[in-house]
N, C-alpha and C positions, 0 to 999 in steps of 0.2 A: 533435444528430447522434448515432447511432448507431453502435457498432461494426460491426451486419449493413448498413446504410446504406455504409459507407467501403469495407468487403468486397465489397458489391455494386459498387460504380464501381470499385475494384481489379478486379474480375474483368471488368467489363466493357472495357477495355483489352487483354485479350486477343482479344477479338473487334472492337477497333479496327485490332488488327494485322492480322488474317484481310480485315478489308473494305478495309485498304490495299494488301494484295497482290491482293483482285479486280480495285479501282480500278485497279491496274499493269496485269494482265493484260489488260482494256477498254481503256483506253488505247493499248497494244501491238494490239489489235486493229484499233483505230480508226487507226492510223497504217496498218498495213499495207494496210490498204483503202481510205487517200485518191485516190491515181491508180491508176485505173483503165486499164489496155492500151484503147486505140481500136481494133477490130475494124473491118475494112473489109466492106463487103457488095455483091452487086450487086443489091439489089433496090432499087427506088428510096425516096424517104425523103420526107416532106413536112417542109417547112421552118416553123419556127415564132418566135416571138417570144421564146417564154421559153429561156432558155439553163438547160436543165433540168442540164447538169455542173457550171456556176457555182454554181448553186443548193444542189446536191449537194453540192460543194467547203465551200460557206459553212455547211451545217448540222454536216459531219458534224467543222468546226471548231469549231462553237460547243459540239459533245456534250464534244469533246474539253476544251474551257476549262473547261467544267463538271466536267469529271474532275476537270482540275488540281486547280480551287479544292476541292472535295471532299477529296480529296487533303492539301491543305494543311488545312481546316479541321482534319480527323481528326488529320495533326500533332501541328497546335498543341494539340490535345485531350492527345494522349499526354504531349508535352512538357510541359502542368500538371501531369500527376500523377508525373511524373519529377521536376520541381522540386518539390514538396510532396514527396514520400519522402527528398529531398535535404534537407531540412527538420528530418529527424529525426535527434536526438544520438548515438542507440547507434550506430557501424559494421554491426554486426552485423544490427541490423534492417534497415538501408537494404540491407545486400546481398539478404539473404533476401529481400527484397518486393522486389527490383530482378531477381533472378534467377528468384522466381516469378510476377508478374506482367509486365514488361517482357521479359524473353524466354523467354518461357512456358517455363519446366521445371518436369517435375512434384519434388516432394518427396521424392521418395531421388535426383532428380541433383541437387535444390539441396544436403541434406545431404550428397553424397559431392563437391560441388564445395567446399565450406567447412568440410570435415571435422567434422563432427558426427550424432547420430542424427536419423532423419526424425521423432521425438516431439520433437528439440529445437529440429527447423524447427518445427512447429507450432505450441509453446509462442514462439518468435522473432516467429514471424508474427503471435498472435495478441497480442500484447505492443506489436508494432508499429504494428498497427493500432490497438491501444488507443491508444497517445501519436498516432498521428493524427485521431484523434477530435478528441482537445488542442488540437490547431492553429489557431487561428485561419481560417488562411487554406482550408481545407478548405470553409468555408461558402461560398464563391465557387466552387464546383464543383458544388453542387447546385443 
């Protein structure tokens, strides 16, 4: 395993977050469009066998379940790599990779969030990533 290897699934976590706040968003949509207002009309209507609202009720549940679980997978994805950075000894690294990956800030708000220069994030980071290389348990992520 590689240090550009652990950097790439670190950064890709940030576009775990991005695709759980669409998944929200779809979901939010998907609700607001379950019942539908019954509009009365007077033209006449043939009557038919298939109950085409039922129908419509049950798919646009099952899109919905599918979010969920989506949803949840990505999670449990994020929450690996929060427990694996939690893994590592220095404080210091774990904030830095918890502050720049997990809630995406760029490096002069992690540095001015933990008071230090943004070359000392960087040297943090890439230090950090090194001892996760280390880890054992990192290889279960790829």
């Amino acid at each position: 395993m590689t240090p550009e290897q652990v950097k790439e699934k670190l950064e890709g976590v940030k576009w775990i977050n991005k695709e759980i706040e669409g998944l929200y968003l779809e979901l939010a949509a998907l609700e607001s469009g379950i019942i539908k207002k019954q509009e009365l009309s007077t033209t006449r209507v043939q009557t038919s066998r298939v109950n085409t609202a039922e129908n419509n009720l049950i798919s646009v549940l099952k899109l919905k379940e599918d979010t969920l679980q989506r949803i949840e997978r990505l999670t449990e994805e994020r929450m690996e790599i929060s427990r694996l950075i939690d893994k590592l000894a220095n404080p210091l690294e774990r904030s830095v990779l918890r502050l720049f990956y997990l809630n995406v800030l760029d490096a002069w708000q992690v540095a001015e969030e933990i008071g230090v220069s943004t070359a000392s994030v960087y040297r943090v980071r890439q230090k950090a990533i090194e001892h996760l290389v280390d880890k054992t348990e990192i290889k279960g992520l790829f």
